[in-house]
N, C-alpha and C positions, 0 to 999 in steps of 0.2 A: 504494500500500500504506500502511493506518495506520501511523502512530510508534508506538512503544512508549509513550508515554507518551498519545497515544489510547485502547490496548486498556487499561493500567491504570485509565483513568480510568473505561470499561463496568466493566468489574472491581469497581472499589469500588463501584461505583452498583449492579450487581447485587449486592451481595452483602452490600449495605446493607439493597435488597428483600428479599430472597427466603433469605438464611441463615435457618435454623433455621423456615422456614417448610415446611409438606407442599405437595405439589402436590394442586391439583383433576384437574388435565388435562396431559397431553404428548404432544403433536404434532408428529412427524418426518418431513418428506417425504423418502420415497426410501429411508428406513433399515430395514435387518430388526435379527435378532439379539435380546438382550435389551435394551429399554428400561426407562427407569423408570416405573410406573402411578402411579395416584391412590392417594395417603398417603405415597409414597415423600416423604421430609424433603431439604433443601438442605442441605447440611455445610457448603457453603463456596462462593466464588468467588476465581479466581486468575489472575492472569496470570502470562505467563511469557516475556521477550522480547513478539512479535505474536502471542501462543496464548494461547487465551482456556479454563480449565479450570472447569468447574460437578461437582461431586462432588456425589455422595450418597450416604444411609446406607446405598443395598443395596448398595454397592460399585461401582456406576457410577459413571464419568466422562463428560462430554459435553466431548469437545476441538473447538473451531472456531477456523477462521485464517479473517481478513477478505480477504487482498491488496486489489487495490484497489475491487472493489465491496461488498465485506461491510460489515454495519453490525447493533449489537443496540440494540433502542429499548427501554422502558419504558415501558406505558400502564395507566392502570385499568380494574377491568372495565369494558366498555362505549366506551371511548373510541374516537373515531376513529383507525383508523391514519394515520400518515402516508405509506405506500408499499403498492401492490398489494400483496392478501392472495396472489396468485398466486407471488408472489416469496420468500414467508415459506416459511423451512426448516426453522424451531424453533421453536417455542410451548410456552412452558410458564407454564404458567396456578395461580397461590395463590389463597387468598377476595382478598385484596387489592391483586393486580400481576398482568399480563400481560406477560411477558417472551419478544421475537420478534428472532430472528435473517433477519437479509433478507440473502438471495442470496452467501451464504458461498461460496464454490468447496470450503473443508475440512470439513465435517463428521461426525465419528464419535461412538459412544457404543464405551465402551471396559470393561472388567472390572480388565483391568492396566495399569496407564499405562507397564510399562515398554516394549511393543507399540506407542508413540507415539514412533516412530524420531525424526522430524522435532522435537518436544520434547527429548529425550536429547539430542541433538547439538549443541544449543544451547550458547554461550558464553556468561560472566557475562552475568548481566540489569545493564545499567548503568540501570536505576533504580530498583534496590535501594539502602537506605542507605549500603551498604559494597560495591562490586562488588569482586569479585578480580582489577584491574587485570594483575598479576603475568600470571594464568594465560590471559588477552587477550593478553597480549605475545608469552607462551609461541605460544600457537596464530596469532599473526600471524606469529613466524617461523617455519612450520612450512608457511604456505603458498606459493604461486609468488609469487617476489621479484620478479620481470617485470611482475606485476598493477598497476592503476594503485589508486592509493590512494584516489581517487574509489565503485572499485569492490569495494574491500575494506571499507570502512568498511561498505557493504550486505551485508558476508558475517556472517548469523546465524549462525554456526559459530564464528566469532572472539570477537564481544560483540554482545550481544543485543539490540535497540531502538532501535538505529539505523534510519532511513529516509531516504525524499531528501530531506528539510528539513531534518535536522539533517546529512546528510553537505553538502550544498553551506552551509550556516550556518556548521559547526565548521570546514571549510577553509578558508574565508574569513577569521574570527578568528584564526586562525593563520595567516595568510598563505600559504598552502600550494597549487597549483596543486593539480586535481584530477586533471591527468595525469601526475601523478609518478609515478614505478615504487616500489614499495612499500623498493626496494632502494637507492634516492635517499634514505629519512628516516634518521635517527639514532635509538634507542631511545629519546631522550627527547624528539623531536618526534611518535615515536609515540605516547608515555603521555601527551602534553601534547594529541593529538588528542581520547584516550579520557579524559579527567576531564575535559575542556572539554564535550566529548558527555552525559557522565555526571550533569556540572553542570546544562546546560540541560533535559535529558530529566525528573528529577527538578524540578526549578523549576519546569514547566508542568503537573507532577503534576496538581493543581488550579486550575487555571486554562480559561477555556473560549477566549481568544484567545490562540495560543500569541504566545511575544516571545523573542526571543534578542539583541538589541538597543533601544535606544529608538528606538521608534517602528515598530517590530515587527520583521519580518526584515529580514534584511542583503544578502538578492541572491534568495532563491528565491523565483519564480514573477517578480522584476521584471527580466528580461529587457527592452535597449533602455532601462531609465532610468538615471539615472548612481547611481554605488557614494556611501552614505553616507558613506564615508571619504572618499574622493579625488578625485569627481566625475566620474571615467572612467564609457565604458558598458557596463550590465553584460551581459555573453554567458549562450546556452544551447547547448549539443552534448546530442546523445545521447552515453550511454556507458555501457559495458559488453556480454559478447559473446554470455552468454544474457541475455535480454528487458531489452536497452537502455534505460535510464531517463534521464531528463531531471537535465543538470546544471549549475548557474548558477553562473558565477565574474563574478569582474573581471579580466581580464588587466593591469591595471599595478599592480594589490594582488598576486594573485596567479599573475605571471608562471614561463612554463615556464623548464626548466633547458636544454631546448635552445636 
């Protein structure tokens, strides 16, 4: 699944192209309902947490989530795609930009956004300027204490924009095993989890190779080579209990409490 800090960065790129620009063309596979035609105008592009929102002036929204095959490109007329046109969900075509979503699993077009249950539910965006740490805190005690913190840190319901890069990066920095029970931290090694997150997420805003350390990451995807800090080596477990994701510690950084 994208970072947050992935979907913001389609976000501003589309909405760099295509605000205040009409559509020629929109092309939906699989969508009925009301779409938007040719003239309809671009009001905006946003993200929101990994929810990627395209407004317009007739009062449509087009909401789509990547998880981990989605992806939205930007070409000009004419240009070569870079992925099967068979895989393209979205097309929406200005005189100047062709903007295509490839193999979204989320896609709707919406009237009311408040009908975007999965949006609504959302906790602070921590890569907003200013996230509402507080109300992150609030909604992490409010979930099962028993959960391991690895796997909260992925709960969009709490703070928004987290993924596995930044949940196995930010535990690491903090030395924090990722199988603690949520009920093992202290409230201010929780807040010190979420402005560290909040930190990095924002930092690679713009940037096209993300870094949370020098010389890029700190344990994820390097599985079997030794931890920057301490030269131990670094592990992966699955974890978590619906759809198990991939998570990279160091055990002598961040060792368990049993």
């Amino acid at each position: 699944m994208p970072e947050g800090d992935t979907i913001h960065r389609a976000a501003s790129t589309l909405d760099r192209a295509l605000t205040g620009r009409a559509l020629t063309a929109f092309r939906a596979d699989g969508l009925g309902g009301a779409l938007p035609g040719p003239g309809t105008t671009v009001r905006g592009v946003q993200a929101r947490g990994k929810h990627l929102l395209i407004r317009f002036d007739d009062g449509l929204t087009l909401h789509t989530h990547m998880r981990m095959e989605g992806s939205w490109h930007l070409y000009r007329p004419g240009e070569r795609w870079r992925k099967a046109r068979a895989s393209a969900k979205i097309v929406l075509e200005t005189e100047d930009w062709v903007a295509v979503c490839f193999s979204a699993p989320i896609v709707e077009v919406v009237r009311d956004e408040r009908r975007l249950a999965s949006v609504r539910s959302l906790g602070p965006d921590l890569t907003a300027p200013d996230p509402d740490l507080d109300e992150a805190l609030t909604r992490m005690a409010a979930t099962e204490q028993e959960r391991e913190i690895g796997e909260v840190l992925l709960d969009q319901r709490i703070a928004a924009g987290i993924g596995n890069v930044y949940k196995s990066e930010v535990l690491h920095l903090e030395r924090i095993s990722p199988f603690t029970p949520l009920s093992g931290l202290e409230v201010a090694a929780r807040r010190r989890l979420l402005e560290r997150a909040a930190a990095l997420l924002r930092r690679n805003l713009t940037t096209v190779r993300r870094t949370t350390v020098a010389g890029g990451l700190a344990v994820y995807g390097r599985a079997g080579r030794p931890c920057r800090r301490c030269g131990s080596t670094i592990r992966r477990r699955l974890q978590g209990r619906e759809r198990p994701r991939a998570t990279f510690w160091c055990p002598a950084c961040q060792p368990s409490a049993a």
